[in-house]
C-alpha positions as CSV (number, residue, x, y, z in Angstrom):
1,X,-14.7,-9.2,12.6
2,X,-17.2,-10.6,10.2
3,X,-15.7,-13.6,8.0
4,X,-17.9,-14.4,5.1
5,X,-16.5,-17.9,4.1
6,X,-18.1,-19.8,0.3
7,X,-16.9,-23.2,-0.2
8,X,-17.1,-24.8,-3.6
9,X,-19.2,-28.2,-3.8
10,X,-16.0,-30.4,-3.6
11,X,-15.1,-29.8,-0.3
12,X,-16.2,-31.9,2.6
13,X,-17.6,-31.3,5.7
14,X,-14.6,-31.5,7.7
15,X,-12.5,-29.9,5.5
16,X,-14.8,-26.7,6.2
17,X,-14.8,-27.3,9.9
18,X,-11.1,-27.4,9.7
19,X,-10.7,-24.5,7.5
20,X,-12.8,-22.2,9.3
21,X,-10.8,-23.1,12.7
22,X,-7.6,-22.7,11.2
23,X,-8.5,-19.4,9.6
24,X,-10.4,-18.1,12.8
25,X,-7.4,-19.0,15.1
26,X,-4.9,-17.0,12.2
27,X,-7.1,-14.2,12.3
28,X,-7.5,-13.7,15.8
29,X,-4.3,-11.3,16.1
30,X,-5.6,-9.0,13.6
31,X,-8.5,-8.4,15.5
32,X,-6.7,-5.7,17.6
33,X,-5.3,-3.6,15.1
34,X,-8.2,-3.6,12.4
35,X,-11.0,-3.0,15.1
36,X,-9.8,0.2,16.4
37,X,-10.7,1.8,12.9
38,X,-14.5,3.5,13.2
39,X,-16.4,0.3,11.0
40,X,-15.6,-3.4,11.8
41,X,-13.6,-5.2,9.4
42,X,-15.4,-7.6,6.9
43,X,-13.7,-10.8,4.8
44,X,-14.7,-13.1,2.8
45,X,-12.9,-16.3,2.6
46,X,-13.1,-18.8,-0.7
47,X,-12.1,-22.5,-1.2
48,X,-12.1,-24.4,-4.0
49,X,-10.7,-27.8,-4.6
50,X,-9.2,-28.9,-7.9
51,X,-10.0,-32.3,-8.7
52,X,-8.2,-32.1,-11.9
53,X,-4.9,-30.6,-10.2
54,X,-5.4,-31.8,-6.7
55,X,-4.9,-29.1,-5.2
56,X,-6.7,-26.1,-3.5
57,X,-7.3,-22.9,-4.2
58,X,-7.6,-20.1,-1.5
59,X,-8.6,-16.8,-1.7
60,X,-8.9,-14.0,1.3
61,X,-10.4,-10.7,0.9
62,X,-10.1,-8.1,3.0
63,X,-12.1,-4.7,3.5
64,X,-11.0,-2.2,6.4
65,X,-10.4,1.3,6.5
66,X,-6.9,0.7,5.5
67,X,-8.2,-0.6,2.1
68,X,-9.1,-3.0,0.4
69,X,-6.5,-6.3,0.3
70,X,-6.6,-9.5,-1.5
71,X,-4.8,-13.1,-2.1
72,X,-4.8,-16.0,-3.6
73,X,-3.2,-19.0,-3.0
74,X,-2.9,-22.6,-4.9
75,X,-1.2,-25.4,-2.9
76,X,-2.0,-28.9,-1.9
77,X,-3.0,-28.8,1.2
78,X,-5.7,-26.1,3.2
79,X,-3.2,-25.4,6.1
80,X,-0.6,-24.3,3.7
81,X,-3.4,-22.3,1.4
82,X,-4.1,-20.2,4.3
83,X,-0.7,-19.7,5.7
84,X,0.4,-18.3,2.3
85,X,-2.9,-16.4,1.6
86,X,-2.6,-14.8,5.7
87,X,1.0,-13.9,5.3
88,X,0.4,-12.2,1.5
89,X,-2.5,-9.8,3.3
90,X,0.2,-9.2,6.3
91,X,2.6,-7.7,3.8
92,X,0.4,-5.9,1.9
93,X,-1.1,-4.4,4.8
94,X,2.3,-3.2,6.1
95,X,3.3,-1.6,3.3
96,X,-0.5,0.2,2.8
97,X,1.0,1.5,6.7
98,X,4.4,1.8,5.9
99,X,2.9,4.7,2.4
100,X,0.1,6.1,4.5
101,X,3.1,7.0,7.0
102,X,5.2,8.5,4.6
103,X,2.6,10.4,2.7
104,X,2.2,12.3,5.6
105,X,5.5,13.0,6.6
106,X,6.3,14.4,3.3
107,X,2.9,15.9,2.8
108,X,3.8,18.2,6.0
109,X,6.9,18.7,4.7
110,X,6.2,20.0,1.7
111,X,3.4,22.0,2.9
112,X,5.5,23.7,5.7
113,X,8.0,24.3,3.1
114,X,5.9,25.8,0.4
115,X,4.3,28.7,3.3
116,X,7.8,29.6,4.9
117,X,9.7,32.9,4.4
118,X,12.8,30.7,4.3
119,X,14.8,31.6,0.9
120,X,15.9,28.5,1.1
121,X,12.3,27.1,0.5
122,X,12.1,24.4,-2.0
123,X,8.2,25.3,-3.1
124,X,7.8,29.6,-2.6
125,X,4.8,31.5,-3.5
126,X,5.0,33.2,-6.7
127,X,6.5,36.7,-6.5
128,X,4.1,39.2,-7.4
C-alpha cells in the first residue's frame, strides 16, 4: 500500500517519525483485504498542528476499488488523531461492503422476478 503522508511546518521531526509508525503499524491489517482488489490501494495522510488551539488535526484519505473514503480528526494528541481518523475509514468501509452486498442481492432479486412466468411476479412484462 502506498501512503502518501504531508506534514505541515509545525510539526517536528519526531513527531513525523512517530506518526508514520503509528499509522504504518494501524494500517498493516488492511493490507489483506484492500490488496486483493486488481490496483494497489493509495492514501494520503495529513497533519497539522494548531498552535492557536493546541491541538492536531488529522486527515486520512483513502482510494481503493471500494471507493473513495475520507476523515478527519481534531484532538490533542497524534495517537488519539489517528485512532479516531482509522476507526472513521473502518466504518465507512463496512458499510460501502455492507450496500455493495445488498445491492446485489436485491438487484438479483428483482431481476429474477421481473423475467418469471410467476403471476405472482412483483415486476411482469407488459402484456401485449
Amino acid at each position: 500500500m502506498q501512503i502518501d503522508y504531508y506534514f505541515h511546518s509545525e510539526i517536528g521531526d519526531l513527531d513525523k517519525q512517530k506518526a508514520q509508525e503509528y499509522l504504518a503499524d494501524k494500517i498493516s491489517n488492511w493490507v489483506k483485504i484492500l490488496t486483493k482488489s486488481q490496483y494497489s490501494p493509495k492514501a494520503r495522510f495529513e497533519l497539522e498542528f494548531m498552535s492557536r488551539k493546541k491541538h492536531y488535526r488529522t486527515e486520512l484519505q483513502l482510494e481503493s476499488s471500494l471507493g473513495n473514503f475520507m476523515a478527519v480528526a481534531k484532538t490533542h494528541t497524534i495517537e488519539e488523531g489517528i485512532d479516531s481518523v482509522i476507526s472513521e475509514i473502518k466504518r465507512q468501509i463496512a458499510k460501502q461492503k455492507d450496500r455493495a452486498i445488498t445491492l446485489r442481492r436485491r438487484g438479483g432479486a428483482s431481476l429474477k422476478k421481473r423475467f418469471s412466468i410467476a403471476k405472482e411476479a412483483r415486476f411482469r412484462l407488459p402484456k401485449k
